[in-house]
DRENPA-3360 file (N, C-alpha, C; in nm, 2 decimals, always signed):
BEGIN
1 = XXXXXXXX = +17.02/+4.11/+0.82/+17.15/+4.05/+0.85/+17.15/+3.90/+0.84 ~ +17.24/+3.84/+0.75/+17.23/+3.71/+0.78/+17.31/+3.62/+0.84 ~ +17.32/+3.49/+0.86/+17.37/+3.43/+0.95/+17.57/+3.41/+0.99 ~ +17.61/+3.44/+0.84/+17.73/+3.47/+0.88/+17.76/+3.61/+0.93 ~ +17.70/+3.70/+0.91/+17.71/+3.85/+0.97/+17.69/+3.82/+1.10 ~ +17.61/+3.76/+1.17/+17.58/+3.76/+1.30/+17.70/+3.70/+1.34 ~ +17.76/+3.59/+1.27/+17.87/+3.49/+1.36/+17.96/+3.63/+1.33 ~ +18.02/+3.66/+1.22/+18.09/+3.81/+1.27/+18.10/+3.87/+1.35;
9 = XXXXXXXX = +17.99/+3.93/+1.41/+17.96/+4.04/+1.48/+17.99/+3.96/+1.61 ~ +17.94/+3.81/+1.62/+17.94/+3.77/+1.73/+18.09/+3.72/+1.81 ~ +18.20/+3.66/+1.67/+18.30/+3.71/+1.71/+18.42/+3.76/+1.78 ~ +18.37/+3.91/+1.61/+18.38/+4.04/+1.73/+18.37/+4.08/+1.83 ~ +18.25/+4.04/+1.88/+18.23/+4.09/+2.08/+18.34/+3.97/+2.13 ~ +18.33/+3.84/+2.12/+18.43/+3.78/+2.18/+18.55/+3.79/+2.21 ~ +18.59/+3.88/+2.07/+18.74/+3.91/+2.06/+18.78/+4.01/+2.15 ~ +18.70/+4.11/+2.12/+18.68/+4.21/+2.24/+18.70/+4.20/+2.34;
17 = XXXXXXXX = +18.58/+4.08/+2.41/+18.61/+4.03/+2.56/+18.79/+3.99/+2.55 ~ +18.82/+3.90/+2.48/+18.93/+3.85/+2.52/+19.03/+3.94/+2.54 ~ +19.05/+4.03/+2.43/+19.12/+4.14/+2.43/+19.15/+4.24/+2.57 ~ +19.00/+4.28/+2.64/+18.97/+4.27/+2.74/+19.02/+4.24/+2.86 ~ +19.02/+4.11/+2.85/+19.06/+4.03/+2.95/+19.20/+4.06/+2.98 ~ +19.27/+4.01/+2.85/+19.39/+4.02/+2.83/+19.50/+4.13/+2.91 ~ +19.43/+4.21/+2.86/+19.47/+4.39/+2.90/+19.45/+4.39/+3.03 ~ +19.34/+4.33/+3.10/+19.36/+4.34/+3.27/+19.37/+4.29/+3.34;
25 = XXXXXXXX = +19.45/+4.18/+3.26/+19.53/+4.08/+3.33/+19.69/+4.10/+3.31 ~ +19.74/+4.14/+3.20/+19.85/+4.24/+3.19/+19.86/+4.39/+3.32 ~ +19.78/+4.43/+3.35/+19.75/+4.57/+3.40/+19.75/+4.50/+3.53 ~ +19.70/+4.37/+3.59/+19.65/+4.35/+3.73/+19.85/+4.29/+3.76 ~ +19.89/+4.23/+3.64/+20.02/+4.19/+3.68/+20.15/+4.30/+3.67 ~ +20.14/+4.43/+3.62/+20.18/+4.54/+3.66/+20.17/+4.58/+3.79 ~ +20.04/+4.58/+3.83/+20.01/+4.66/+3.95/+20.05/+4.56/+4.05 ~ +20.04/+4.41/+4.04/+20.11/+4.33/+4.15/+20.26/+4.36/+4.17;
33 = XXXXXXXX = +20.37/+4.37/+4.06/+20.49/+4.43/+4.09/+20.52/+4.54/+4.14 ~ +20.44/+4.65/+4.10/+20.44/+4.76/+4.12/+20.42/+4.78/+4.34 ~ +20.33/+4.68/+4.38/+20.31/+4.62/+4.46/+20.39/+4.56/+4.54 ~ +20.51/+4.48/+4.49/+20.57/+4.39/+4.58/+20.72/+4.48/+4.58 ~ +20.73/+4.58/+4.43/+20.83/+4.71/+4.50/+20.85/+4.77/+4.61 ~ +20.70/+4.83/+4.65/+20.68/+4.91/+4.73/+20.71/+4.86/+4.87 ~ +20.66/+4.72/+4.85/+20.66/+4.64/+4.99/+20.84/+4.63/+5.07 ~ +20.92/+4.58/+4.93/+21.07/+4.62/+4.91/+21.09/+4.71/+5.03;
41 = XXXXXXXX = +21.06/+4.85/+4.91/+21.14/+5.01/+4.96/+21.06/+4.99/+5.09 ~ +20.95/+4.93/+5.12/+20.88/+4.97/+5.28/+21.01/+4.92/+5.38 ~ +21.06/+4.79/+5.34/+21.12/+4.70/+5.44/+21.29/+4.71/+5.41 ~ +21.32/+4.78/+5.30/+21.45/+4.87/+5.29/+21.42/+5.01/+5.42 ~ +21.35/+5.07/+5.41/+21.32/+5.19/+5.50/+21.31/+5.17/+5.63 ~ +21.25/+5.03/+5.63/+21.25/+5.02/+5.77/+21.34/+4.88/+5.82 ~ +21.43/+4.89/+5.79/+21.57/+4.80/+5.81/+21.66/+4.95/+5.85 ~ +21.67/+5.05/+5.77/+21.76/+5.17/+5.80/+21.71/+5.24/+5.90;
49 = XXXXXXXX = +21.58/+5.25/+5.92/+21.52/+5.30/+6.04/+21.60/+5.22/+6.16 ~ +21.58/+5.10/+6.15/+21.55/+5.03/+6.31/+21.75/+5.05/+6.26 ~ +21.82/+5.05/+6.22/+22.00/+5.01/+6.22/+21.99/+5.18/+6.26 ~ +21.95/+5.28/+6.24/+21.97/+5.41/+6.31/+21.95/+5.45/+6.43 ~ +21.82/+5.38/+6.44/+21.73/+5.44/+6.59/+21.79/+5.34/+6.69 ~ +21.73/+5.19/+6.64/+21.73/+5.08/+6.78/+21.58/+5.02/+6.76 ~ +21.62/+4.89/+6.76/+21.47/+4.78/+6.76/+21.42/+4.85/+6.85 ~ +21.46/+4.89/+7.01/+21.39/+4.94/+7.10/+21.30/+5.07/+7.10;
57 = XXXXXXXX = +21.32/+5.16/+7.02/+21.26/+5.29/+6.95/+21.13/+5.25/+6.88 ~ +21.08/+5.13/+6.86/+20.95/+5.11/+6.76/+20.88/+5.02/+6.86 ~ +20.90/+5.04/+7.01/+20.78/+4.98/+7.08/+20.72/+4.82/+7.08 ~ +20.61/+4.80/+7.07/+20.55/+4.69/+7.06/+20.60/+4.62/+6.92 ~ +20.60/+4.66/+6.79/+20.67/+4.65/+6.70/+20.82/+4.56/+6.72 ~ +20.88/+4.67/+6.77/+20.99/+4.66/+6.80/+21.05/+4.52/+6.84 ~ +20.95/+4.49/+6.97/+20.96/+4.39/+7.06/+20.90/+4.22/+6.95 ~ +20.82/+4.28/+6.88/+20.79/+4.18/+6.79/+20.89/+4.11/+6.70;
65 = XXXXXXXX = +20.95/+4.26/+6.65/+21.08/+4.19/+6.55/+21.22/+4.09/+6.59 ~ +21.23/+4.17/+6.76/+21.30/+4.12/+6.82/+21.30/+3.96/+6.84 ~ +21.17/+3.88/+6.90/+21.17/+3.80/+6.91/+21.12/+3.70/+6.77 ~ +21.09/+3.76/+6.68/+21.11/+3.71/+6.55/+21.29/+3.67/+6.53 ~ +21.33/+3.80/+6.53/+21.46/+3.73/+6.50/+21.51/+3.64/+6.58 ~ +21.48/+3.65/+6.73/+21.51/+3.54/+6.81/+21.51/+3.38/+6.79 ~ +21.39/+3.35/+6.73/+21.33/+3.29/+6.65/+21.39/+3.20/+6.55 ~ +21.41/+3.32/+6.44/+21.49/+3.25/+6.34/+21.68/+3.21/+6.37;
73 = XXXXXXXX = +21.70/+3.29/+6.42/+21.85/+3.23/+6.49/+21.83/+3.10/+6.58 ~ +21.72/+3.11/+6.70/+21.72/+2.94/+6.73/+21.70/+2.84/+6.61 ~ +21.61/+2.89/+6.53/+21.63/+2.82/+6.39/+21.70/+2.78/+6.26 ~ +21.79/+2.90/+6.27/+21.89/+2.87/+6.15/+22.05/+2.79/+6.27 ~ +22.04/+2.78/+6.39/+22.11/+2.71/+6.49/+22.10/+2.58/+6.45 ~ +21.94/+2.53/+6.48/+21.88/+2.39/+6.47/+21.99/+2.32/+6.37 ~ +21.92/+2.41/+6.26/+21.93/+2.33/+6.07/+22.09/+2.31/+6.11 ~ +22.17/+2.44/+6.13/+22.33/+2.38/+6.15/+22.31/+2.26/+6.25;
81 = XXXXXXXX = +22.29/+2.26/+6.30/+22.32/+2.11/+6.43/+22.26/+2.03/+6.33 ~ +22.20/+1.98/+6.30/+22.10/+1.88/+6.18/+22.22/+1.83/+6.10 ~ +22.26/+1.99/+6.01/+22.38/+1.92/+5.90/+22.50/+1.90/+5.94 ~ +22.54/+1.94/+6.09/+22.70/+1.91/+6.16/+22.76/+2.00/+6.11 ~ +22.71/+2.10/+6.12/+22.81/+2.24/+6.08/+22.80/+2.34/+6.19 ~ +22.91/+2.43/+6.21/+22.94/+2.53/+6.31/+22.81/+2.58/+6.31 ~ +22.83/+2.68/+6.41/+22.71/+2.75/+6.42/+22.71/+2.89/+6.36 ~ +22.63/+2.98/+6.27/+22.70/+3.03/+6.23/+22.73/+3.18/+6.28;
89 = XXXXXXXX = +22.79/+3.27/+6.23/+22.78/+3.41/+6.32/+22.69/+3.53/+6.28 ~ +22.62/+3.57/+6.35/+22.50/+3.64/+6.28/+22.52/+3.76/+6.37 ~ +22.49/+3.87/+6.32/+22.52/+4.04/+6.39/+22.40/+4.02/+6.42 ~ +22.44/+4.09/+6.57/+22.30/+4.07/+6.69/+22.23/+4.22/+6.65 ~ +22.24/+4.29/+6.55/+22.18/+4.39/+6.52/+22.06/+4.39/+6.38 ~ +22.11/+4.26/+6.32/+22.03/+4.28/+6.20/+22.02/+4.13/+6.15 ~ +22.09/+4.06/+6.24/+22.10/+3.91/+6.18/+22.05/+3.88/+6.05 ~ +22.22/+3.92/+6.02/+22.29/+3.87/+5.87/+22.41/+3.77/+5.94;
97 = XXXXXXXX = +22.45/+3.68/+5.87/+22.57/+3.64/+5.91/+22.67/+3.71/+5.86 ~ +22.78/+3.65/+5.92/+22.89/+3.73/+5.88/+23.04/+3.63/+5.91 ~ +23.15/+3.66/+5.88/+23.26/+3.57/+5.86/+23.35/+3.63/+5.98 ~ +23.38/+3.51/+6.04/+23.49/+3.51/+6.15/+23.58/+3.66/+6.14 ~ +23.58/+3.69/+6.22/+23.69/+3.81/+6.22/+23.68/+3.95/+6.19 ~ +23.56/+3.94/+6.12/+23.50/+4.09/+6.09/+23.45/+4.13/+6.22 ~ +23.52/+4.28/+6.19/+23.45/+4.41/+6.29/+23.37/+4.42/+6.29 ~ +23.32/+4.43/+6.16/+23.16/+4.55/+6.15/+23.07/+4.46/+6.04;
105 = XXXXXXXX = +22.99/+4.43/+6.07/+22.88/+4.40/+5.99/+22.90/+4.44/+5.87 ~ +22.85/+4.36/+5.70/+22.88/+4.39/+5.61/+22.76/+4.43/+5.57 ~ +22.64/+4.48/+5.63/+22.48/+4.47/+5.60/+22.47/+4.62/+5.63 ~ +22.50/+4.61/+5.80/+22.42/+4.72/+5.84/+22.56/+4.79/+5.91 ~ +22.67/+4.77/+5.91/+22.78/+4.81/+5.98/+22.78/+4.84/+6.16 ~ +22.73/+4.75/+6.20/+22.69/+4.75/+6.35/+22.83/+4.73/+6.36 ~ +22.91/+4.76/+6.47/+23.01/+4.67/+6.56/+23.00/+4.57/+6.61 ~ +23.09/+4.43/+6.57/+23.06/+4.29/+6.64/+23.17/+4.27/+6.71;
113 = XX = +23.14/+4.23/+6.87/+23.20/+4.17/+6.90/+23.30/+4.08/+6.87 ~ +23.39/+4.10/+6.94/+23.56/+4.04/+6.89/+23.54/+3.84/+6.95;
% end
């Protein structure tokens, strides 16, 4: 074999690798979407869970989400006071906001207070 046959051959395995590479880096960035779907439908399923049952039905969990949301409402409060805007109205069931006057939540259909 001589020296250009080798660089050939040699190449060829390169191309390979890259090819290689390529393919499972295509395949690892499928499987990450495929991945952050799932994570989705997990937190779709369990938004309809807790709007059926009751934050109080999932326990420690439960109690966690609670004061998460607690949380973000003293926080999305703040940023309004910051910019001098109302405060805004957020359904004490799923905190989404929602517009003056509505009955029912447009998220999760809770009943809001008048």
């Amino acid at each position: 074999m001589g020296f250009f046959d080798d660089l050939k051959a040699t190449a060829k395995t390169e191309m390979d690798g890259v090819k290689k590479s390529v393919k499972a880096a295509q395949l690892q960035s499928e499987l990450n979407d495929l991945k952050r779907e799932e994570t989705e439908a997990y937190a779709a399923i369990g938004r309809q869970a807790v709007s059926e049952a009751g934050v109080q039905k999932f326990g420690d969990a439960g109690a966690k989400l609670l004061e998460i949301q607690e949380k973000i409402t003293a926080k999305e409060a703040e940023i309004s006071e910051v910019k001098g805007l109302e405060a805004e109205l957020i359904c004490p069931n799923c905190k989404t906001p929602y517009t003056e006057g509505a009955k029912f939540c447009g998220n999760c259909g809770a009943k809001l207070s008048e």
